[in-house]
C-alpha positions as CSV (number, residue, x, y, z in Angstrom):
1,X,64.3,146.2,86.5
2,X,65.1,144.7,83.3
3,X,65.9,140.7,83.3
4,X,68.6,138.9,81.6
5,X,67.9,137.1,78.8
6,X,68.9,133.2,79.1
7,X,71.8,133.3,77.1
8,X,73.8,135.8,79.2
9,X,72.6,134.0,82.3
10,X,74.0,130.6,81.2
11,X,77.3,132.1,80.3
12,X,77.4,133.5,83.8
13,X,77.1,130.1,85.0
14,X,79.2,128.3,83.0
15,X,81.9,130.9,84.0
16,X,81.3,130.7,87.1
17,X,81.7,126.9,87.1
18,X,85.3,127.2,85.2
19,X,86.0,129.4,87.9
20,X,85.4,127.0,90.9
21,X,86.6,124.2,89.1
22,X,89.8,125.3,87.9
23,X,90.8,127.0,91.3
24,X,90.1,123.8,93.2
25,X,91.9,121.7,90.1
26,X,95.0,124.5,90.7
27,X,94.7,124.0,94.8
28,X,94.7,120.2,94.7
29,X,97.9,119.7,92.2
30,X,99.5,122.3,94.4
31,X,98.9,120.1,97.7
32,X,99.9,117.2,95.3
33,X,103.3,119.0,94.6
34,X,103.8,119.9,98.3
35,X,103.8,116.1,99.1
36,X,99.5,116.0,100.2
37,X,98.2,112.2,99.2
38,X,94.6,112.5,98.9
39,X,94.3,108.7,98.0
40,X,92.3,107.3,95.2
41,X,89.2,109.4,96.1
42,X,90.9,112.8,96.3
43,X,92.2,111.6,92.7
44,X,88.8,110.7,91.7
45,X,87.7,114.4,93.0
46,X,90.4,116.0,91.4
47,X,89.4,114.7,87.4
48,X,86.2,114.8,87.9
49,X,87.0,118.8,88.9
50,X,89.4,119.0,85.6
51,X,86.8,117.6,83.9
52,X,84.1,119.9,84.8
53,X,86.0,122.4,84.1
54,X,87.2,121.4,80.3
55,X,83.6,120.5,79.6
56,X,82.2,124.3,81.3
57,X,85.2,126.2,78.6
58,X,83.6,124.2,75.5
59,X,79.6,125.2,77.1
60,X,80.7,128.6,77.2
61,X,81.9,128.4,73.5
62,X,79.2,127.0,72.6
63,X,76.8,129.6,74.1
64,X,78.6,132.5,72.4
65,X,76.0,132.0,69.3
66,X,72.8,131.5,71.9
67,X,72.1,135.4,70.8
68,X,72.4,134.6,67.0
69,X,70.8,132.8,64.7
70,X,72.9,129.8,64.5
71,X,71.7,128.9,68.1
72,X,71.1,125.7,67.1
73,X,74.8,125.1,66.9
74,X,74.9,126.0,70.0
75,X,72.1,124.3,71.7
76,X,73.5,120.9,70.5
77,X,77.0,121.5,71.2
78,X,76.1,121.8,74.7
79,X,73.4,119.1,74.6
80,X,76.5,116.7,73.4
81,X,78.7,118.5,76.4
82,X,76.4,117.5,79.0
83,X,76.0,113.9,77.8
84,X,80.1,113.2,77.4
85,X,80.8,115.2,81.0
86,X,78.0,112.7,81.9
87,X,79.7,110.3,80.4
88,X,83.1,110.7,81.7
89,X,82.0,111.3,85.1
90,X,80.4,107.7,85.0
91,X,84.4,106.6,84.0
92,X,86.2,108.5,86.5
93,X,83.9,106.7,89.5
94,X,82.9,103.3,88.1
95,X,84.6,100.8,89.6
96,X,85.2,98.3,87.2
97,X,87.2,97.9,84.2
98,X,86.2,99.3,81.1
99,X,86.1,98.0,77.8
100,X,87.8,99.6,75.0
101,X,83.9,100.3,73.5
102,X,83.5,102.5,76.5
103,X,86.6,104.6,75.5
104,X,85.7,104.4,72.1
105,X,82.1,106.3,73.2
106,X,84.4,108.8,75.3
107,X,86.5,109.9,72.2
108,X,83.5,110.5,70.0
109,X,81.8,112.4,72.4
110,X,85.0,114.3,72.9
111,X,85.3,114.7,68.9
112,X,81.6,116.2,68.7
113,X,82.4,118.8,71.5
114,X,85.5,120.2,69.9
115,X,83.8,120.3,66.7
116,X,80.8,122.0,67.8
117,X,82.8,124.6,70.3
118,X,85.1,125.5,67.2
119,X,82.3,126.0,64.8
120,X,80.0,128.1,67.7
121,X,83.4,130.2,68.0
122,X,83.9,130.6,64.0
123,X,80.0,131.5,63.7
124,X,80.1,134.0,66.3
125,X,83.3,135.7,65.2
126,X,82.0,136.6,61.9
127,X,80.0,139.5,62.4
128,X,80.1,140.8,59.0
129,X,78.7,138.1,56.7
130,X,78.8,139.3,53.0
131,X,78.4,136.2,50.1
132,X,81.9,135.3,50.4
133,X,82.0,135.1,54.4
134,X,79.1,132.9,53.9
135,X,80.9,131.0,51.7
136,X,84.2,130.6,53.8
137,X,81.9,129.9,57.1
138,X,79.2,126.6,55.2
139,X,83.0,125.3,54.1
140,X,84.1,125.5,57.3
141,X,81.3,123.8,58.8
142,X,81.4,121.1,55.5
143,X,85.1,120.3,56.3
144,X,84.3,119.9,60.1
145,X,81.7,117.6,59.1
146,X,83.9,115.8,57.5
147,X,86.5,116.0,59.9
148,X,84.1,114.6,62.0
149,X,83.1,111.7,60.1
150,X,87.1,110.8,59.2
151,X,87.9,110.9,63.1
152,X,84.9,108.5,63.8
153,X,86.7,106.5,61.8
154,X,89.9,106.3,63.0
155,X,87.9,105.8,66.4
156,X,86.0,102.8,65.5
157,X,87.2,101.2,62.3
158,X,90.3,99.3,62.1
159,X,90.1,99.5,58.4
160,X,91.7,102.8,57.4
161,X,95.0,101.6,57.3
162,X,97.1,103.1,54.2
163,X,98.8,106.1,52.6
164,X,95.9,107.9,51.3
165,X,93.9,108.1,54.5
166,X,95.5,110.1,56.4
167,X,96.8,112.6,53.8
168,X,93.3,113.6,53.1
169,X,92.5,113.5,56.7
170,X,95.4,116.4,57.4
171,X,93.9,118.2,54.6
172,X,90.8,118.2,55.5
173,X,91.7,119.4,58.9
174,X,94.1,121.8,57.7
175,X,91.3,123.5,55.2
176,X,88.7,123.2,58.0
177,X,91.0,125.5,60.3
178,X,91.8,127.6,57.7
179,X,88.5,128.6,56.6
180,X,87.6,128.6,60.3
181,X,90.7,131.5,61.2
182,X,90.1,133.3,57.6
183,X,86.2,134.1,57.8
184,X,86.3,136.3,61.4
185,X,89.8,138.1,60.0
186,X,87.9,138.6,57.1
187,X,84.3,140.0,58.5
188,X,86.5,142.1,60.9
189,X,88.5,143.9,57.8
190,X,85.3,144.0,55.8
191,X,83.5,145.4,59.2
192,X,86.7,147.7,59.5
193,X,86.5,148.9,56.2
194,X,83.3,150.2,56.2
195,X,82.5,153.9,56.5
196,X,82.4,155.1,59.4
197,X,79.9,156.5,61.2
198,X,79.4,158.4,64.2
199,X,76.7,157.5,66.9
200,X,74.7,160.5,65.9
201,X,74.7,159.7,62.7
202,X,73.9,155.9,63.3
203,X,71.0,157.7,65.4
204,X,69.8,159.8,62.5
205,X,70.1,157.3,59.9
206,X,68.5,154.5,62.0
207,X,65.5,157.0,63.0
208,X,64.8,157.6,59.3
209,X,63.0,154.5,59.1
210,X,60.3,155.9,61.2
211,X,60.4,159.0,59.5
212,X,56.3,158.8,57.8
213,X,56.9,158.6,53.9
214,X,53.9,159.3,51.6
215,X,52.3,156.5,52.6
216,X,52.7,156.8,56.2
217,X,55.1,155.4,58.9
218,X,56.8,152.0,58.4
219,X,55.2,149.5,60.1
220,X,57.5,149.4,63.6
221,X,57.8,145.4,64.1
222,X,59.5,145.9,60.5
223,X,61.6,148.6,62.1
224,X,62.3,146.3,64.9
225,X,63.2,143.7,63.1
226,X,65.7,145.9,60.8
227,X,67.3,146.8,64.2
228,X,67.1,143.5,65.3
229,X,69.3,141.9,62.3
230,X,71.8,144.8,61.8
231,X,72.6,144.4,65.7
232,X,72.9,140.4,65.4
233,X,75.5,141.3,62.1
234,X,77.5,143.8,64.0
235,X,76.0,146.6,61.4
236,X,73.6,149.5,61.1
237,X,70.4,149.2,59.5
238,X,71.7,151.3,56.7
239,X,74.7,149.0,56.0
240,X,72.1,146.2,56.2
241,X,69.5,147.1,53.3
242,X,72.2,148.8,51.8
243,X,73.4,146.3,49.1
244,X,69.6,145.7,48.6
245,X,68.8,149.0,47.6
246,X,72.3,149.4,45.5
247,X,71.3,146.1,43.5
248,X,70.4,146.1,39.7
249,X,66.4,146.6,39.2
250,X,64.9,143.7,36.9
């Protein structure tokens, strides 16, 4: 019996955890409506739930690149999930009042989640990664590092003040979203576009790489490793050493 790898496992969990967390969030603000107090506690119970819940949905978005290999995005997206759940678990149940430092420490940790879900999401959209796909996905990432740096700003500096500020903070965010909604539309028409193939043919074309040349077979971890990359692209191993093969000889 063939195991799961760790990736699809943690997804399974996380979903699982959205799940529960979002049908107990649903069942409690329905007894809430209905005219059920559940006191401070049961309000305590209830965010924390929410919570949870929010935090599982960016975990999840975050895993979607654990197969690929921008994993690292993803590994420290939900490294940073786990320590701002942690974080405003501690706020939910601590009983005394916080300092505005402590909210300021929420919000960042809030900022580096979104910013490292929506970048796992825009890395494992683009299937299709030709040189301008990889040029629209390292702006994105540039422009949500910088989106990131602007909104630690406005979080914990009281200094930004003025008219030029935030016009290049929209505009940053603005190009960062763009770039972000443009490179999967784009690998999906360039993926589209492609000839098509039929899974015979895939099977044909794939299996000539072990076909033996003069000089013998290919070496099958190179073959694997072919098959390997072409599956993480979305592509056949064709389409992969394709524009390697059609490029000018010096």
């Amino acid at each position: 019996m063939k195991k799961k790898s760790l990736g699809p496992r943690i997804r399974r969990v996380f979903l699982w955890t959205m799940i529960g967390s979002f049908c107990l969030a649903a069942a409690a603000g329905i007894f809430v409506l209905i005219g059920v107090s559940f006191g401070e506690t049961g309000a305590r119970v209830l965010a924390t739930t929410s919570t949870v819940g929010a935090f599982s949905l960016a975990m999840l978005c975050c895993g979607a690149v654990f197969s690929r290999p921008s994993r690292m995005v993803g590994v420290a997206g939900v490294a940073v999930c786990l320590l701002t759940l942690a974080w405003s678990i501690f706020m939910i149940w601590s009983e005394v009042e916080h300092a505005w430092s402590t909210f300021q420490v929420l919000l960042s940790g809030i900022t580096l989640t979104v910013a490292f879900s929506f970048a796992s999401l825009v890395l494992a959209s683009a299937t299709a990664r030709d040189k301008l796909i990889r040029g629209l996905l390292w702006s994105c990432l540039g422009l949500i590092a910088v989106g990131v740096s602007l909104t630690m700003v406005l979080i914990w500096d009281e200094g930004w003040e003025g008219e030029l500020f935030p016009r290049a903070y929209g505009i940053v965010l603005i190009l960062a979203v763009l770039c972000g909604v443009v490179a999967p539309l784009l690998s999906s028409l360039r993926k589209r576009g492609a000839p098509h193939q039929s899974e015979d043919q895939r099977g044909v074309r794939d299996d000539a790489w072990a076909v033996p040349t003069e000089g013998g077979a290919l070496d099958p971890a190179l073959v694997a490793a072919l098959r390997q990359e072409a599956a993480t692209r979305g592509i056949t191993v064709a389409q992969l050493v394709d524009p390697l093969l059609r490029s000018p000889r010096t």
